[in-house]
C-alpha positions as CSV (number, residue, x, y, z in Angstrom):
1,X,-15.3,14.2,1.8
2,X,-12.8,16.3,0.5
3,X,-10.1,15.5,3.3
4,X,-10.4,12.0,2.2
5,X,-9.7,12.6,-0.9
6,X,-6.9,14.4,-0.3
7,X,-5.6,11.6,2.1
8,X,-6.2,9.1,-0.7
9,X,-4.2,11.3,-3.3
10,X,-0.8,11.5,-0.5
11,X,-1.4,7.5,0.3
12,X,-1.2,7.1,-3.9
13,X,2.0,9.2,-4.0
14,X,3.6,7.3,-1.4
15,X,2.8,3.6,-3.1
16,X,4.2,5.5,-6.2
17,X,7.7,5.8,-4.2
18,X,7.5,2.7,-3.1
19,X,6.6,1.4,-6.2
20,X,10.1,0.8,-7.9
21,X,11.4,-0.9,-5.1
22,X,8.5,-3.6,-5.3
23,X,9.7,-3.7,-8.9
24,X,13.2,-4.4,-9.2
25,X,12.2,-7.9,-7.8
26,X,9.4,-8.4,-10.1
27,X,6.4,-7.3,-7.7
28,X,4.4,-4.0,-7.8
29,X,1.5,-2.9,-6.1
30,X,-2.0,-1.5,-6.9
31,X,-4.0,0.9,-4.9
32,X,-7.6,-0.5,-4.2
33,X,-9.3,2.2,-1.5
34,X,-9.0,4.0,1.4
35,X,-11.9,2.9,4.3
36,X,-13.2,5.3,6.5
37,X,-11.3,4.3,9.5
38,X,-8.6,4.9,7.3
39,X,-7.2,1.8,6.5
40,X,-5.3,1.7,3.0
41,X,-6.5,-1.6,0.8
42,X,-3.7,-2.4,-2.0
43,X,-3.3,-5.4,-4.0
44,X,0.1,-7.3,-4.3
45,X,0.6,-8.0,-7.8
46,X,3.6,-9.9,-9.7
47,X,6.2,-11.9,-7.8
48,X,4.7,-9.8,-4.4
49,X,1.7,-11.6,-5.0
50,X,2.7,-15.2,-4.4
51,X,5.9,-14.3,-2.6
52,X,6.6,-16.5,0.5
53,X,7.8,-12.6,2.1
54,X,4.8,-10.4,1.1
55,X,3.4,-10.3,4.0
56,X,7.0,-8.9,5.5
57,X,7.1,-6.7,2.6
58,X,3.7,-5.1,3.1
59,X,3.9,-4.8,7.3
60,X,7.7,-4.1,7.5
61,X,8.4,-2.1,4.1
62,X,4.6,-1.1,2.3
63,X,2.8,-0.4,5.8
64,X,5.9,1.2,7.7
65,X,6.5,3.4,4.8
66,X,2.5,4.8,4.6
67,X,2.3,5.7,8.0
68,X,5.7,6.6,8.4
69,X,4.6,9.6,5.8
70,X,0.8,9.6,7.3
71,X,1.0,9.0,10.7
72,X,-2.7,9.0,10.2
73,X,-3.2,6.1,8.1
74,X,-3.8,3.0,10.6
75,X,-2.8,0.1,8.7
76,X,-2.6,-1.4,5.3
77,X,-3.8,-4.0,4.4
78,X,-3.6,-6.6,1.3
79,X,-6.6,-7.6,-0.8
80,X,-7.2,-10.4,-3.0
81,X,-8.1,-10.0,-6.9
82,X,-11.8,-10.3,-7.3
């Protein structure tokens, strides 16, 4: 699956300019997987992760932002730590 693995490296590159943002108020967020039906897991992490707005923050700024870039993607989605 070498197109998925090139999807998975643009989906990184576009948390990674998404990434300060998240962290000028004390959140970031980690990249967990890419799914076959291509649906992007991440993990909230920091203030994201218990923030009464991180679900906002991952539909209207995390989500918007992927598929904006990769129209492809259909939807991202937050995961819990294990």
């Amino acid at each position: 699956m070498v197109a998925n693995a090139e999807l998975e490296s643009k989906v990184k590159n576009v948390l990674e300019q998404i990434r300060p943002y998240l962290q000028a108020d004390g959140g970031d967020v980690e990249y967990v997987n890419l799914t076959e039906d291509n649906t992007v897991n991440i993990r909230l992490l920091g203030m994201c992760g218990n923030c009464p707005h991180s679900q906002m923050t991952l539909k209207n700024g995390i989500e918007a932002a992927v598929i904006r870039a990769l129209p492809e993607i259909r939807s991202v989605e937050s995961v819990t730590a294990e």
